[in-house]
Structures are given as C-alpha cells and as structure tokens.
C-alpha positions as CSV (number, residue, x, y, z in Angstrom):
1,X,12.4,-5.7,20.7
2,X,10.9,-8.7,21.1
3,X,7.2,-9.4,19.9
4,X,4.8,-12.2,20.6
5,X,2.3,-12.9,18.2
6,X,-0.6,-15.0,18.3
7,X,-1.2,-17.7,15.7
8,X,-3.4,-15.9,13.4
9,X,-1.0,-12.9,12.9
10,X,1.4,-15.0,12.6
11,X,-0.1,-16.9,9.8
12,X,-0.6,-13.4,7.9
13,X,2.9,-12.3,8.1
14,X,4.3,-15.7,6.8
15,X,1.0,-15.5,4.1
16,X,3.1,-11.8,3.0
17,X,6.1,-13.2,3.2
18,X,5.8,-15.8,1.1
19,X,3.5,-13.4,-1.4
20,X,7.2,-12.7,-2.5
21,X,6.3,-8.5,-2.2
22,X,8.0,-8.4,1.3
23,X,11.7,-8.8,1.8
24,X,11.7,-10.0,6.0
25,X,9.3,-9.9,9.0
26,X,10.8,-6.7,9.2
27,X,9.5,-5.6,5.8
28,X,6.0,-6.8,6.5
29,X,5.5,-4.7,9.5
30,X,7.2,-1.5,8.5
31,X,4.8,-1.1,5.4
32,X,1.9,-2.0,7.7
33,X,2.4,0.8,10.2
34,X,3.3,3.1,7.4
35,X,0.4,2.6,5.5
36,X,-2.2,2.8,8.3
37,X,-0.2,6.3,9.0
38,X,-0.8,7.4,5.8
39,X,-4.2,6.4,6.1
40,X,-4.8,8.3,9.8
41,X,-3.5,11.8,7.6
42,X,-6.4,12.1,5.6
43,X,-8.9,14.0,6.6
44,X,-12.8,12.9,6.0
45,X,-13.2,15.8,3.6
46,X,-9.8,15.0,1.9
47,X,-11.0,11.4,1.1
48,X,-14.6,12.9,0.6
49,X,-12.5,14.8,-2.3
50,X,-10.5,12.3,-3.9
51,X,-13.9,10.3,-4.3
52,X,-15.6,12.7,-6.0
53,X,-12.4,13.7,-7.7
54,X,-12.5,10.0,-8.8
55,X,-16.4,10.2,-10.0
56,X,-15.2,13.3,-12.0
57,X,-12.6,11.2,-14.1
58,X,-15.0,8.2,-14.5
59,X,-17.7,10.6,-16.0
60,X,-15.1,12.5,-18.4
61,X,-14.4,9.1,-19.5
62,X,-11.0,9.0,-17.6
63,X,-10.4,5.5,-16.6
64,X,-7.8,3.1,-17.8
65,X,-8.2,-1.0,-17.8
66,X,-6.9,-3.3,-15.8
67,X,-3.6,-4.2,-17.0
68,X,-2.9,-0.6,-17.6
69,X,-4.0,0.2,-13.7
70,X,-1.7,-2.6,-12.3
71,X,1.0,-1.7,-14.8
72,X,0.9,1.8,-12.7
73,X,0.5,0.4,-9.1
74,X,3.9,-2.0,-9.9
75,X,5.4,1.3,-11.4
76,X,4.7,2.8,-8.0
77,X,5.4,-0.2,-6.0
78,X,8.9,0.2,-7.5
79,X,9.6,4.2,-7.1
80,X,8.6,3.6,-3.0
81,X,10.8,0.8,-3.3
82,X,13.7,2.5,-4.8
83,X,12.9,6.1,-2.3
84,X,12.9,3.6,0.9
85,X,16.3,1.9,-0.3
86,X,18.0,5.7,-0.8
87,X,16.1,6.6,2.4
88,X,18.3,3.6,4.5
C-alpha cells in the first residue's frame, strides 16, 4: 500500500522518527492507530472512573514524583515492546 502524505504529516512522522522511540515509518503509524483504538474502547463513564479513581489516590496521598512516574512509563514502554516483538 502506497500512502501519500502531505507535508505537515510528513514532518511529524520524520519529528517521531528521529525521537529515536520509533523503529520505521512503519512503527510510527502502527502505534498511532493502536493507540487511538485503545482510546475509541473507553467508555465516557470508564474514563469518568479512572479520573475520579485518580482524584482518589491523589487525596490518600498516593502519588509518586516525577522521575519515579517516568521510571514506570519506560518500564511499560519496554513490556509493550517486548509483548509486540513475541506477538510478530
């Protein structure tokens, strides 16, 4: 499949690629579509939840710093990595 894209799209995907996070043009796409899938399953009342599940944990005195909250994304960042590499 061939796609045409216009300047500006094509600007972002070589701005991702050259983030180093993506591996090909390939790459960039798949985890786009994938993550605006993932946002079309939730329901308004399921984000309406994990909101309010989130104000929960910020008044219990639940929340972490920065470098502890990034140390986490990367941690998942990796795991859907390493499931998407088993997956192929």
């Amino acid at each position: 499949m061939q796609v045409n894209l216009p300047p500006d799209l094509e600007t972002l995907v070589k701005k991702r690629l050259s983030s180093g996070g993506y591996n090909s043009v390939e790459d960039v796409f798949r985890r786009a579509l994938e993550a605006q899938d993932a946002e079309e399953s939730w329901t308004a009342e399921e984000l309406t939840a994990h909101i309010e599940e989130g104000f929960l944990q910020a008044e219990r005195g639940e929340l972490v710093d920065g470098t502890q909250a990034r140390r986490e994304i990367q941690e998942m960042k990796e795991n859907w990595r390493q499931n998407r590499a088993s997956k192929r």
